[in-house]
C-alpha positions in Angstrom: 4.6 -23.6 4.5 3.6 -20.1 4.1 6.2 -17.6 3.0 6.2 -14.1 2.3 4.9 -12.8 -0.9 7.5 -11.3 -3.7 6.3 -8.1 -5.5 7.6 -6.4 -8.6 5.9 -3.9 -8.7 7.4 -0.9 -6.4 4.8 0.6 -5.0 3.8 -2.9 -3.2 7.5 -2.9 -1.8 6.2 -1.1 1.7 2.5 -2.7 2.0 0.3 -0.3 4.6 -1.5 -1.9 6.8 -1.6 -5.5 5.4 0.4 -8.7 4.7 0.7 -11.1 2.0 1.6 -14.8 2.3 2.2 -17.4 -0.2 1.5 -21.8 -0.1 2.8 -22.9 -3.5 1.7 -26.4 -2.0 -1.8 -25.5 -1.6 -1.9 -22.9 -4.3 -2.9 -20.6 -1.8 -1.9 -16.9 -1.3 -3.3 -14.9 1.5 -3.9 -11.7 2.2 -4.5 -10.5 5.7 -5.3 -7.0 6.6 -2.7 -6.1 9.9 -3.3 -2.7 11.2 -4.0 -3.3 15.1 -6.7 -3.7 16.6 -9.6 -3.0 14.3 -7.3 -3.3 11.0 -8.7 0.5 9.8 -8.3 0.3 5.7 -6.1 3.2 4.9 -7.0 5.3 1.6 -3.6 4.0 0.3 -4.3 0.3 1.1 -7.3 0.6 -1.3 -4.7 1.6 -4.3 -2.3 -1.4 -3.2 -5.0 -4.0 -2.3 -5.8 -3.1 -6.3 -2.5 -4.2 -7.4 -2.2 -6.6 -4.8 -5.4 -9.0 -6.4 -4.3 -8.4 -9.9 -0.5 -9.5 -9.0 -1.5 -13.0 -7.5 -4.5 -13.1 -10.5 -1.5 -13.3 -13.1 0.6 -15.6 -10.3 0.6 -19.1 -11.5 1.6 -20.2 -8.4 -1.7 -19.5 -6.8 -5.2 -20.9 -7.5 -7.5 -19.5 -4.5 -6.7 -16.2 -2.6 -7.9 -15.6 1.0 -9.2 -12.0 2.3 -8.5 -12.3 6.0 -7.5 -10.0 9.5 -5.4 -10.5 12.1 -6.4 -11.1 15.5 -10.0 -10.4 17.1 -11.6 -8.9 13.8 -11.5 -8.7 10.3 -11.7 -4.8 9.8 -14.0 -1.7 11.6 -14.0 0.2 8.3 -11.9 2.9 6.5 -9.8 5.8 7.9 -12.6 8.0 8.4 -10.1 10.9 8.7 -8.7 10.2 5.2 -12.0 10.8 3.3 -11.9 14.2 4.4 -8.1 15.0 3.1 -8.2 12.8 0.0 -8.9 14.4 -3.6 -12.5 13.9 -5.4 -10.2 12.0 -7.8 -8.7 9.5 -5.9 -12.6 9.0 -3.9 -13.9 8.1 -7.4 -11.8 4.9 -7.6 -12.4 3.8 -4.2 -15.5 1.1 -5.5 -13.2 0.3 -8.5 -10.0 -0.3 -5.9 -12.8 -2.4 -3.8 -14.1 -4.2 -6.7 -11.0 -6.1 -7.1 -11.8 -9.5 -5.7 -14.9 -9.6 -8.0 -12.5 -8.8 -11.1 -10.0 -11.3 -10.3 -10.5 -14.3 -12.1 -9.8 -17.0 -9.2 -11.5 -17.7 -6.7 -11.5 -15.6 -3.4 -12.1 -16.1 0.3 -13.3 -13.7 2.9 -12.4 -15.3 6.5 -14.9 -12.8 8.8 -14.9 -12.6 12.0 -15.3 -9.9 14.3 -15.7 -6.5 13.3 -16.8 -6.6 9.4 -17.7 -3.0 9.2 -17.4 -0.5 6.4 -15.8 -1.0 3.4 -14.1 -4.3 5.5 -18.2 -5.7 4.7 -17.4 -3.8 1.3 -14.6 -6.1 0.3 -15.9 -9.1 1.7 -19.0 -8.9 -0.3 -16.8 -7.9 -3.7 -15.2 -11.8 -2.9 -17.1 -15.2 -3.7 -17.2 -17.0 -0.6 -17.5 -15.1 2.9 -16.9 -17.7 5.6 -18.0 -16.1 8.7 -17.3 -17.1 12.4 -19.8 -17.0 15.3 -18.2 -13.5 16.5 -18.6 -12.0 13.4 -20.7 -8.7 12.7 -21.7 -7.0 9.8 -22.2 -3.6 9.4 -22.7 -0.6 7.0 -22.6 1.9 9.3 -22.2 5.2 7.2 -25.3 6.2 8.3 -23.5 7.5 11.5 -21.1 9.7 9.5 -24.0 11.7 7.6 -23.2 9.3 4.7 -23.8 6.4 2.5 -22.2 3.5 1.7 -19.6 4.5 -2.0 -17.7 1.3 -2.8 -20.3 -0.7 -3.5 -22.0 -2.4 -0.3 -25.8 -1.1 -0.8 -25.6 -2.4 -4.3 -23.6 -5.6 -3.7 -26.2 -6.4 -0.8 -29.7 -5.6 -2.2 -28.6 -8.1 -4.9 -28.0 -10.7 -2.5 -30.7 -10.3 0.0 -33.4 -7.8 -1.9 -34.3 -4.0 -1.1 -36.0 -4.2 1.7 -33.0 -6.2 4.1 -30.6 -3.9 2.6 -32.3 -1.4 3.7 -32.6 -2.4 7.2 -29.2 -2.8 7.1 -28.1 0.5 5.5 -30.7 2.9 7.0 -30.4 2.2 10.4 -26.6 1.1 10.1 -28.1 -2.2 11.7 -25.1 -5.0 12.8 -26.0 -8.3 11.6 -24.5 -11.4 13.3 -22.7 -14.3 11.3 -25.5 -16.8 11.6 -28.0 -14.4 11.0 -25.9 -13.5 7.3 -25.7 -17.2 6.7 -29.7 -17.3 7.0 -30.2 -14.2 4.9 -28.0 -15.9 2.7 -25.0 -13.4 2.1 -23.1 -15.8 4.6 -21.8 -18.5 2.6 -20.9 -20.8 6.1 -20.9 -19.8 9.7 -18.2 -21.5 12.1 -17.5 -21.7 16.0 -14.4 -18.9 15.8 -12.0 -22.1 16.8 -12.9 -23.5 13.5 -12.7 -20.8 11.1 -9.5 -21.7 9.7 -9.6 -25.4 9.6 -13.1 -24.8 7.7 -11.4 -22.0 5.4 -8.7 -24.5 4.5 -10.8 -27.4 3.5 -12.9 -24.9 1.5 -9.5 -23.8 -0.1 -8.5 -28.1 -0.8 -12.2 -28.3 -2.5 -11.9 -25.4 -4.6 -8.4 -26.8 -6.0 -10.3 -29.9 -7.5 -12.2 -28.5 -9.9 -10.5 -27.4 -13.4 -9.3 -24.0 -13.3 -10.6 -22.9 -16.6 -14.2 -24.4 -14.9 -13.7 -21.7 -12.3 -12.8 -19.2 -14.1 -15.4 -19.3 -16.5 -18.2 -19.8 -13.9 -17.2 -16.9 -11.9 -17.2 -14.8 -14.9 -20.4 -15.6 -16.0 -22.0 -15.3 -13.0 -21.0 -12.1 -12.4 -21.7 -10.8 -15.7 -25.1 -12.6 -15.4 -25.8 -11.1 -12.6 -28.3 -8.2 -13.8 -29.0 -9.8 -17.2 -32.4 -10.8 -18.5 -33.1 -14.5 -17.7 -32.9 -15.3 -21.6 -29.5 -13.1 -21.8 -28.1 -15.5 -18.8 -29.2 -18.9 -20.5 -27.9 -17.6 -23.9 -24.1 -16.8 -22.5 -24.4 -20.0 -19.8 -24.8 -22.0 -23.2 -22.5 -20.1 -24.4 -19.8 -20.5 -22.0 -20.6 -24.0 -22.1 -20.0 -24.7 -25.6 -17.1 -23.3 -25.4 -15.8 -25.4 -22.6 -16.7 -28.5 -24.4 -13.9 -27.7 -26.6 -11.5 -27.4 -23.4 -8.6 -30.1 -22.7 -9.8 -30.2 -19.0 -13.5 -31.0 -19.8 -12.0 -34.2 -21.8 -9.6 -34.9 -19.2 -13.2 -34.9 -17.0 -15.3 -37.0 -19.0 -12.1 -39.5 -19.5 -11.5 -39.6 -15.6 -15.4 -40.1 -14.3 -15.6 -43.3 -16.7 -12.1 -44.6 -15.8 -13.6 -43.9 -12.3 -10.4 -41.7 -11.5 -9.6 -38.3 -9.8 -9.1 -36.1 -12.9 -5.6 -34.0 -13.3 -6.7 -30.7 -14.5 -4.3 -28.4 -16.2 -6.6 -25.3 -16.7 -7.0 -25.3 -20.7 
């Protein structure tokens, strides 16, 4: 059973404009943006959406995290209003406040569907997984506004699908349907909208199989791979895996695939 989620930290006492849940029997905490009907990202949600990935990061409690929106759509975008009365100091840390889910060492979910416009596609690409639903859209739609996109979704998309879809995308603030993202491959699975969830969940049940020290380590290095040289990215990939030779779970592996058992990872 889901529960709500207990902060320390005071300025997550009053959350604007989104929820958090916790499943300590699925290790699964959620996150679901609630501002009716398009779930508009306030400037101050940016701040607390921050602190909210780097509180369940350091929760022991939870081993995936899922990005998600209530009702029709995930999110339309930012509070187009509040670019114009925030300070230039608190725009610079918008892509850093957005980067979050690629920072936090556990996995994370995006559940699109609807609406995925703005920095809602923003924080859905700064995840690992975006499981999309038939009714989903994506769009960057700055274009509209005299603008560009500043939290990272030009750079996060052109290194998933190359210059000239990301520019197709961004230049003519083009919507792109959910089964057309899974075939340009920044989709990782498309679902009827019915099945979203129950295709989420399982996703979450698979993920908790695998060691979490594995996860960890992979998501790091893929990210920090990411615009490497291809002898760089061998070199740390080797590495990372000689280091995780050395790792109680990889034992616990090796032990459990010749005794022809599910292994009981404890993340070290």
């Amino acid at each position: 059973m889901s529960e709500p989620y207990r902060f320390d930290q005071p300025e997550l006492r009053s959350l604007d404009g989104f929820a958090v849940t916790i499943d300590p029997a699925h290790e699964r905490a959620d996150i679901v943006l609630d501002r009716p009907p398009y779930n508009v990202v306030s400037m101050a949600a940016r701040d607390q959406l921050r602190l909210t990935f780097e509180a369940l990061d350091a929760d022991p409690r939870v081993r995936v995290i899922v990005l998600s929106g209530a009702g029709e759509h995930f999110s339309s975008g930012g509070d187009i209003k509040g670019f114009l009365e925030a300070s230039p100091e608190h725009v610079s840390k918008l892509a850093w406040n957005v980067a979050a889910p690629a920072r936090c060492e556990k996995p994370v979910i995006a559940m699109n569907r609807g609406y995925c416009f703005g920095v809602g596609f923003e924080l859905s690409l700064a995840c690992d997984f975006r499981v999309a639903s038939e009714t989903t859209l994506y769009a960057l739609p700055e274009q509209k506004l005299g603008q560009i996109p500043g939290s990272g979704g030009s750079a996060r998309l052109q290194k998933i699908v190359g210059v000239t879809r990301t520019k197709d995308i961004v230049m003519r603030s083009k919507r792109i349907s959910g089964s057309q993202a899974l075939e340009w491959g920044f989709a990782t699975e498309c679902h009827p909208d019915d099945a979203l969830e129950a295709a989420v969940a399982a996703l979450v049940d698979e993920l908790r199989t695998f060691s979490p020290l594995a996860q960890r380590t992979a998501k790091k290095l893929l990210n920090d791979s990411d615009d490497a040289l291809l002898t760089t990215a061998i070199e740390l990939e080797g590495l990372n895996y000689s280091r995780l030779r050395m790792s109680e779970d990889f034992r616990e592996g090796v032990e459990a695939f010749h005794a022809k058992r599910k292994p009981t990872f404890k993340g070290v």
